[in-house]
Structures are given as structure tokens and as C-alpha cells.
C-alpha positions in Angstrom: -5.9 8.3 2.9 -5.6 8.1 -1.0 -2.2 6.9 -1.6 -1.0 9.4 -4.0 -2.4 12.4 -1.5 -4.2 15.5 -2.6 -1.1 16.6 -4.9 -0.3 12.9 -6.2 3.3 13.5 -4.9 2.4 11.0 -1.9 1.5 11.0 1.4 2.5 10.4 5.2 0.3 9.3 7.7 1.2 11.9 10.5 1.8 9.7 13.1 -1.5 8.0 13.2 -1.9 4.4 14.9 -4.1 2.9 12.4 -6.2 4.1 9.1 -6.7 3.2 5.8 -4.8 3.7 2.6 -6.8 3.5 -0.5 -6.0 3.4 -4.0 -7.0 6.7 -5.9 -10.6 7.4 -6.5 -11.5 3.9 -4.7 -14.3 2.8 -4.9 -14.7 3.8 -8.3 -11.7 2.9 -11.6 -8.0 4.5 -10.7 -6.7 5.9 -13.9 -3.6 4.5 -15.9 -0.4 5.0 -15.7 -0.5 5.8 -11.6 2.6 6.3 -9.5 2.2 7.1 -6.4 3.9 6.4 -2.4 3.0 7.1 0.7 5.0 6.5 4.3 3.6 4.9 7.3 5.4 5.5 10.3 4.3 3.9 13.8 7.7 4.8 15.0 6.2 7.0 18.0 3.4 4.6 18.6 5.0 3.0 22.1 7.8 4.6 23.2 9.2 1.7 25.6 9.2 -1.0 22.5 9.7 -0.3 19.0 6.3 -0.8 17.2 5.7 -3.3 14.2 3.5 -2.1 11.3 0.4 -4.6 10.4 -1.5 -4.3 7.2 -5.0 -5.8 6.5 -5.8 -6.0 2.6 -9.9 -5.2 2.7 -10.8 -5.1 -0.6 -8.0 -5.7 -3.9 -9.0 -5.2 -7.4 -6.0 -4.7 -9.9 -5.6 -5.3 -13.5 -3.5 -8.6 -14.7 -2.2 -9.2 -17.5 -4.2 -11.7 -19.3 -1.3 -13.5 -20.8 0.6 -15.0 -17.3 -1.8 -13.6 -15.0 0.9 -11.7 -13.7 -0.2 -7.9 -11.9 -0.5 -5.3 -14.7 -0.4 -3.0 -11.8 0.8 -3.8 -8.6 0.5 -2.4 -4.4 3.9 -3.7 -2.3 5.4 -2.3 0.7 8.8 -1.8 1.3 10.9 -1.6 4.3 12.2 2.1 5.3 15.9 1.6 5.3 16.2 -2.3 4.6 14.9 -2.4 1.1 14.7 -0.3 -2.0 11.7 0.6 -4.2 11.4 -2.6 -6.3 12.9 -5.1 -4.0 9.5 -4.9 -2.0 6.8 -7.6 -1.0 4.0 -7.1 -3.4 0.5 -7.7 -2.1 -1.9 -9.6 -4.0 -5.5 -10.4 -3.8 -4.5 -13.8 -2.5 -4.4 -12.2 1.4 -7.6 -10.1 1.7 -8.8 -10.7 5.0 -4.9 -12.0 6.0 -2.8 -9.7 8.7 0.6 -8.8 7.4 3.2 -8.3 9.5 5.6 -6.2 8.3 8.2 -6.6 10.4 9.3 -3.0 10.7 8.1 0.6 12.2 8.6 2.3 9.2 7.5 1.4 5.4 6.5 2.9 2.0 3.9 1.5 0.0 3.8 1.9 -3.6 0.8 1.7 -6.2 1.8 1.5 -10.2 -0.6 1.3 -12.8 0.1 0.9 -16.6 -1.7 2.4 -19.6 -4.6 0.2 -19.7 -7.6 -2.1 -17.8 -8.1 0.2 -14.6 -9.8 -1.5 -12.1 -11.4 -0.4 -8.8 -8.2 -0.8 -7.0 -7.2 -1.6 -3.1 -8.6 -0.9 0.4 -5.6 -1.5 3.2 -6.0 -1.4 7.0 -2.5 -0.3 8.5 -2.0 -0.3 12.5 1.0 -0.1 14.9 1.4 -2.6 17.2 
């Protein structure tokens, strides 16, 4: 699912035990200044334990700034009800291929861009466990 959904409002997975959350217009450039969220929620996934998101970065592409190499744009995930928007983990490029675990049932993930050097974004791989 594109993370910013058909309206650019955001997104929920629908109860789905694993798919893919894509940065807008992946594979091709996402366009600056992007703000978008999306919910995943494996909260219904097994009833007699309480399920733990994983996330798999597949592919990450995302501008930086070229004075500190810090994210121009940035993907994190943040913890329904433990954490607020911008006390997230950001994901880097540094754990394609690496399983996440979350530690919850519940997160948002968030994808800002700024005005300048789109890139061709992020593919993530979400299951409950």
C-alpha cells in the first residue's frame, strides 16, 4: 500500500497479516514536501497472544542532506499509545535486509519529505507475528 493512500490523508492496513508499504509513486521519485501516515494494526492477528509487528526494509532510497549526511527526508515508526509523532525510531538504509521488531501490535509509520532531492524512496515488508 502507498503510505499516503489514494487521498494522501493516510492509510490503514485493514487487518491484514503482512503486505508492503511503499513510499508514494515507488519505484519511480516521490515528490517534495510529502507528509504522509499510515496505521498497521496486527492487533486481531492471534487472539490467544497479543501479536508483535515485524518490519523488513526491502529497498530505502531517501535524500540526505549533503552537509552532515543527516536524512533530508526520513521513514520511522512509532508506537500506538507509547510514543508520539516525532519521538519515533527512524529507519535508515543501514537495515535493508534486517527484521525489526517493533515490539508492539499497533504502530504508525511516517514519511516526510522536504522541498528538494526526491529520491526513489522506501519498500517495507510489515507482518504480525
Amino acid at each position: 500500500m502507498d503510505i499516503c493512500g489514494t487521498a494522501g490523508t493516510g492509510n490503514a492496513n485493514n487487518g491484514l497479516t503482512s503486505g508492503f508499504i511503499t513510499s508514494p509513486n515507488y519505484p519511480q521519485r516521490y515528490s517534495p514536501d510529502t507528509n504522509c501516515r499510515c496505521v498497521v494494526n496486527a492487533s486481531g492477528v492471534q487472539a490467544q497472544r497479543t501479536a508483535e509487528i515485524l518490519l523488513e526494509v526491502l529497498d530505502y532510497d531517501l535524500s540526505r542532506l549533503p552537509s552532515d549526511l543527516s536524512p533530508a527526508d526520513w521513514v520511522e515508526y512509532v508506537v500506538t499509545g507509547r510514543q508520539r509523532w516525532a519521538d519515533g525510531t527512524r529507519i535508515t538504509g543501514d537495515v535493508t535486509r534486517d527484521v525489526i521488531r517493533t515490539g508492539a501490535d499497533v504502530i504508525e509509520i511516517n514519511f516526510r519529505s522536504d522541498a528538494a532531492n526526491e529520491q526513489r524512496g522506501f519498500w517495507i515488508m510489515y507482518s504480525g507475528n
